[in-house]
N, C-alpha and C positions, 0 to 999 in steps of 0.2 A: 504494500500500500504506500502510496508516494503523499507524504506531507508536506504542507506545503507555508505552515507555520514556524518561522525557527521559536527555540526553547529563548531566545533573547526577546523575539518578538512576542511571546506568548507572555512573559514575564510583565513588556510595557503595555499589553492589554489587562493583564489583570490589575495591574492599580488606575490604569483609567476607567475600566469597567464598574472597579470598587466605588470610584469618587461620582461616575456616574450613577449608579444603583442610590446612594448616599443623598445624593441631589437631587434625586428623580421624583419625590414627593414637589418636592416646589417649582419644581423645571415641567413636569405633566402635570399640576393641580390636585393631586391627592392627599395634599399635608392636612387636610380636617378629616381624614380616612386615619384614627389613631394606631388601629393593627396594624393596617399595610406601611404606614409611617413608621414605626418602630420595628416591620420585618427589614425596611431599605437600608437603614441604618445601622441595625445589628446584623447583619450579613454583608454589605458594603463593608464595614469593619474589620467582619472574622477576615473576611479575604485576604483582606490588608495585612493584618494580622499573619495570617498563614503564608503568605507570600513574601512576607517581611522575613521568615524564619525557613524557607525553602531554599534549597540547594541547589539552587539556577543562575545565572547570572546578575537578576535583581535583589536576589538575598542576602539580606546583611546578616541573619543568622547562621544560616542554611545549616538547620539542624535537622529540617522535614523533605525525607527524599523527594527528588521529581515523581516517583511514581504513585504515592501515597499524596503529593498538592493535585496532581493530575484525578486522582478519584474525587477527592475533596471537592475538585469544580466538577466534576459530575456530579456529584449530590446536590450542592446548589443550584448546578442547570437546572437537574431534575425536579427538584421539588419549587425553583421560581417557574418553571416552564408548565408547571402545571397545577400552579399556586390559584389560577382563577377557579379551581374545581374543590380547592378546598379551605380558603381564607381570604380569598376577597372574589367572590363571584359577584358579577355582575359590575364590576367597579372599574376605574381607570386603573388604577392600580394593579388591578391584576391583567389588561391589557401590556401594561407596561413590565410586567415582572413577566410572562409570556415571551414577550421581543426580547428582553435582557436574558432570562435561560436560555431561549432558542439561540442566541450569541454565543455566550459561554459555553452550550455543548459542542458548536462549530468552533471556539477555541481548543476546544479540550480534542477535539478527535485529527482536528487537523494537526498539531501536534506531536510529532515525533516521542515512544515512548522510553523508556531510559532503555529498553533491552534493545530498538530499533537504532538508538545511535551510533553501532558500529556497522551497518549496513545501510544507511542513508546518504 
């Protein structure tokens, strides 16, 4: 399978993706939506977070292998990408956390995974 994100570019996607998810209450209008305002916020964070402590070229800690942040943004795709079906149906908000997972999982698979980077 030919990737077609480097692990340097996937890295400055995740913290723009984080500050975007973070924002995204007041930049789409859902900041008087107090769930969905406190899921953008606390998940825009962890990532931060996790990303800040991954072992890629944007980590200052990199204490969290590439393959275990790589799952991590799968979870989060997965559970924003299909957040309208169980914590903000019907809402902007959950349009908006939909387009942000559906992102993040085309981060995450375009991606090269640690066992791939001696044959890429």
């Amino acid at each position: 399978m030919t990737h077609t994100i480097s692990t340097r570019l996937h890295g400055l996607l995740d913290y723009l993706w984080s500050v975007l998810l973070i924002a995204s209450p007041w930049l789409f209008g859902f900041a008087d939506e107090p769930v969905n305002r406190a899921i953008a916020v606390i998940l825009g964070s962890a990532v931060i977070l996790y990303s800040f402590c991954t072992a890629y070229e944007f980590g200052v800690m990199r204490g969290i292998p590439r393959a275990a942040h790589l799952f991590l943004d799968m979870l989060v795709g997965v559970f924003l990408g299909s957040a309208f079906m169980h914590v903000a149906m019907a809402s902007r908000g959950g349009l908006v956390f939909a387009i942000l997972g559906v992102a993040m999982l085309i981060n995450v698979f375009a991606t090269p995974r640690p066992r791939d980077t001696a044959t890429s």
